[in-house]
C-alpha positions as CSV (number, residue, x, y, z in Angstrom):
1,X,0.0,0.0,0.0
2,X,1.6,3.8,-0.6
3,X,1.4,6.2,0.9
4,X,-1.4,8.1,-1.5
5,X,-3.4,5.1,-1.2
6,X,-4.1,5.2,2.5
7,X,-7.5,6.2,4.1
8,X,-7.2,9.5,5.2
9,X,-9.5,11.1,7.9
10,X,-12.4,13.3,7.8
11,X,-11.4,16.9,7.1
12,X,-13.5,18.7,9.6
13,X,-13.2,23.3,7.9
14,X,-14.7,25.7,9.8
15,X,-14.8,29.4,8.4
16,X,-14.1,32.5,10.3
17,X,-16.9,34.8,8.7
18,X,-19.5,32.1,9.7
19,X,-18.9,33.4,13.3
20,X,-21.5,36.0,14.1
21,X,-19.5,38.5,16.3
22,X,-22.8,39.4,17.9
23,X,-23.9,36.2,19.0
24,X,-20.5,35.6,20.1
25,X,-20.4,38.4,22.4
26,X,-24.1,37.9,23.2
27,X,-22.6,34.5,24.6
28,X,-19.8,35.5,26.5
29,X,-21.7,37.8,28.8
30,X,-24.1,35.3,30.1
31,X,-21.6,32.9,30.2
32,X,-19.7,35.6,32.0
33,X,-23.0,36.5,34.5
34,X,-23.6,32.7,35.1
35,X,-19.8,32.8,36.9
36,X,-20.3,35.8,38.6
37,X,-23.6,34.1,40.1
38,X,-22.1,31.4,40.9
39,X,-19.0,32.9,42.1
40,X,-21.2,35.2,44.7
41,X,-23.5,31.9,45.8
42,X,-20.1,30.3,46.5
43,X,-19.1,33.6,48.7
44,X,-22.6,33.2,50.7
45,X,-21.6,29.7,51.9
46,X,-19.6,30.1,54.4
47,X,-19.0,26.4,55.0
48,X,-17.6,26.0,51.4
49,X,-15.5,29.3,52.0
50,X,-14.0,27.3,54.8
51,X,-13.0,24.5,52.6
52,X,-11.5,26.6,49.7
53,X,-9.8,28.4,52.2
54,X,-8.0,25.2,53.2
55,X,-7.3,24.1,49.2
56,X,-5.9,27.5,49.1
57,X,-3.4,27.1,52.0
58,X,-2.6,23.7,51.2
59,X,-2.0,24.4,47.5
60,X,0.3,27.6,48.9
61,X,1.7,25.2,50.9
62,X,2.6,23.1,48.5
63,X,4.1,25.8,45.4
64,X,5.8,26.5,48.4
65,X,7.8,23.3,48.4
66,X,9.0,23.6,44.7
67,X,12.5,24.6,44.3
68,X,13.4,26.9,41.3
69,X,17.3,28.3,41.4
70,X,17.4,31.8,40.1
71,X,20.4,32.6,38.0
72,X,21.1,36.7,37.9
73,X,21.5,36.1,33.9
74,X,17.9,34.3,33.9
75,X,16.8,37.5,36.0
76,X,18.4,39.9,33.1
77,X,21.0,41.5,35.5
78,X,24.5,40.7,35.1
């Protein structure tokens, strides 16, 4: 078999112009108001603020632990 006679995959095109910019944008801000809902029901539970205030110290906890040498050239002073 060569290489011209193999089964090729479907070809999947998308245009640009068939993006309406207005329904795009129309999108993205109730997309955007659906997190900020969500994000101000998360704030109201103070229960589930406890917790995430644990992930957060545990995950500072733990970038904490990573080592990362600094060299003055990586820092652009000589």
């Amino acid at each position: 078999m060569t290489k011209s006679s193999k089964a090729k995959g479907p070809v999947v095109e998308m245009a640009a112009s068939s993006i309406d910019p207005e329904r795009e944008r129309k999108w993205r801000a109730e997309d955007g108001l659906r997190t900020l809902t969500e994000a101000e029901r998360i704030r109201g539970d103070k229960s589930l603020m406890g917790d995430i205030e644990k992930a957060r110290k545990a995950k500072m906890k733990e970038l904490d632990s990573i080592q990362c040498d600094v060299s003055p050239r990586t820092m652009g002073k000589k």
